[in-house]
N, C-alpha and C positions, 0 to 999 in steps of 0.2 A: 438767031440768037434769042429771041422772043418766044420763042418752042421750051428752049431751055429753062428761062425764067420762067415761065410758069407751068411746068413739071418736074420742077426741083425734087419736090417734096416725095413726088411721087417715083423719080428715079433713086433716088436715098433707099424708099422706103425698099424697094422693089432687092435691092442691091444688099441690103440689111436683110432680108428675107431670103436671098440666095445662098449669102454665105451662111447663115443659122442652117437652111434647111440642108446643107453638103455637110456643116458639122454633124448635125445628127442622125445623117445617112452615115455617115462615117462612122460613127461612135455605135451607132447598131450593128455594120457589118463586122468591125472590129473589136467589139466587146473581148476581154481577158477571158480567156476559158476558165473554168472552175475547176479548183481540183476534188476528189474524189472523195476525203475526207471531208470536205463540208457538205457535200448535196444531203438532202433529206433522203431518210430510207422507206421506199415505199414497200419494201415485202423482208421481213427476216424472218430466216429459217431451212428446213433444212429442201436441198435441191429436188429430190423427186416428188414434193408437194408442189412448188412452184411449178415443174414440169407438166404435171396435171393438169395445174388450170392454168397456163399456157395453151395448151392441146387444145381448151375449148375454144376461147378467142385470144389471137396471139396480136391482134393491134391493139388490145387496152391495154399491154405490155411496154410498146413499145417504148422507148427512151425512161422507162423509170429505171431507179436504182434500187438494187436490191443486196439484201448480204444474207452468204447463202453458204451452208456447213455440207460439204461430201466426202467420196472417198476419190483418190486422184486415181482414175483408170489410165491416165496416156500423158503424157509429155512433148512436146517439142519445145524447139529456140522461144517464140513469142510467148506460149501459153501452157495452158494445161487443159486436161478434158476431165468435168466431175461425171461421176457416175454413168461413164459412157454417152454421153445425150448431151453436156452443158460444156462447150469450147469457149473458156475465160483468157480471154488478151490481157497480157500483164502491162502496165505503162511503161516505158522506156526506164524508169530508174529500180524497177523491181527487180531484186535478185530472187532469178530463180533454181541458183544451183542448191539450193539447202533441201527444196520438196525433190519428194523421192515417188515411185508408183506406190497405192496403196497406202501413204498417207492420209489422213484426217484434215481435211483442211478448212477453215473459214473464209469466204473472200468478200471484196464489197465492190461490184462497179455495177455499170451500165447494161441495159440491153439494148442490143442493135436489130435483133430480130428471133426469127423463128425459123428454123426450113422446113418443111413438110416431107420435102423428099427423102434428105438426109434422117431427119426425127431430130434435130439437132439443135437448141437452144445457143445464140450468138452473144455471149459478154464481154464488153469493151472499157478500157482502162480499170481493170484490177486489183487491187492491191489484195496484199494479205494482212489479215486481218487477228488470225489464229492459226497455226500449223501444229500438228500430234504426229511427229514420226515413229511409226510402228515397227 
């Protein structure tokens, strides 16, 4: 009983210092995602410049955001591919029945990567930005 009284303070302290530090493990792994309209843009303009200097070093790239004007070569369910080489992921609430092949389009999201084998530029969470159907 005598243990306890005199490491009161220091079992408090100890106890108070557990639960803070799980809150803010907590609150960092769970942080709210961001959505795609607020991030800052770190490259605007059009896709085959960006492609370029990609090609020389593709990890100063990665996770920026960039908004980027092509023409749509390809299509599928998720995305679209600009100018042959940039495969853009739409976010789940993008509609993408309005773009057509051949299209003009503006987009704005993330990049996830590079591939070297493919030649293929990787953008994640998309939006559209500006569409010109031709």
């Amino acid at each position: 009983m005598s243990f306890l009284k005199k490491n009161k303070k220091w079992l408090i302290s100890s106890v108070i210092l557990l639960i803070l530090g799980i809150f803010l493990a907590y609150s960092y792994v769970y942080k709210p995602h961001q959505n795609t309209e607020s991030l800052k843009t770190d490259f605007e303009g059009e896709a085959s410049t960006l492609l370029s200097s990609i090609k020389d070093d593709s990890t100063l790239w990665l996770n920026k955001v960039v908004v980027l004007s092509g023409k749509v070569t390809s299509k599928d369910v998720k995305g679209i591919t600009l100018n042959n080489s940039i495969y853009c992921q739409f976010r789940e609430d993008t509609k993408t029945s309005e773009i057509n092949i051949d299209d003009t389009i503006t987009i704005k999201g993330q990049i996830i990567g590079y591939d070297d084998l493919l030649d293929e530029l990787k953008i994640n969470q998309c939006i559209i930005k500006k569409l010109t159907n031709e």
